[in-house]
N, C-alpha and C positions, 0 to 999 in steps of 0.2 A: 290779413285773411283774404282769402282770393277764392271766389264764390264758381260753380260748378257752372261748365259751358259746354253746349253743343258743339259738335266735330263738323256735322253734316247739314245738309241743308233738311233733310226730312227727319231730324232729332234724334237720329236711330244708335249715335254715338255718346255720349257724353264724358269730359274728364269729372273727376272728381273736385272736390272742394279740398281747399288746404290751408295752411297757415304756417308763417315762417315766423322763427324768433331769431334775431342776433345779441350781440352782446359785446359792448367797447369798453374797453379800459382805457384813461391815459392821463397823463400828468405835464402841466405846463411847466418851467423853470424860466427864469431870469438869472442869465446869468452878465455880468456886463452890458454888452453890445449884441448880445446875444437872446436867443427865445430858443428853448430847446424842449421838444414834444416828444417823447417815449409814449410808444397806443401798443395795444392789443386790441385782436376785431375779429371775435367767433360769430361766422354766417351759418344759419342751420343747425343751433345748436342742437335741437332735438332731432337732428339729422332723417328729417323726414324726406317721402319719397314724392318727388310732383315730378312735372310737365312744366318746363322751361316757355316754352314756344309752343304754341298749339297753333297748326296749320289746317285752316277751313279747308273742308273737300279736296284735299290730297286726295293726290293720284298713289291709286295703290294701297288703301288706306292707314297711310304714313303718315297720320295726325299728330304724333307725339314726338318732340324730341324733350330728353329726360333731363333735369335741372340738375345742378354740382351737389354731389354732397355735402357732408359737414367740410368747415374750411376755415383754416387757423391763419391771421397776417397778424405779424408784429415787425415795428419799425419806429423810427426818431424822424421828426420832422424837424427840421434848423431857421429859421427862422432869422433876418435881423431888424433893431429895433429902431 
């Protein structure tokens, strides 16, 4: 959870408050000489809308640059033991 902050210096801006959920999956293996990791890792699941970076007192008042949406990575980590 990421709590609501002001843009400017005389308050007159504010981003909103927000909250991120992720979610990993993944499974260890032994196999010989081997360690073998298969993940899955959903960021954003509830694919909400925030403010990545928020820039005090931009010029221009270009205070927001806008965070990734929802976002799927899956992969095998190799491992030796």
């Amino acid at each position: 959870h990421y709590s609501s902050m002001f843009a400017n210096n005389d308050n007159s801006v504010e981003a909103e408050s927000y909250a991120l959920v992720d979610l990993s999956f993944y499974r260890t293996f032994k196999l010989a000489k081997f360690q073998l990791t298969p993940y899955a890792h959903l960021e954003n699941l509830l694919n909400v809308d925030y403010f990545d970076n928020l820039r005090i007192n931009a010029f221009g008042n270009r205070f927001y640059e806008p965070g990734p949406e929802r976002q799927i990575r899956v992969g095998v980590k190799l491992g030796f033991l």
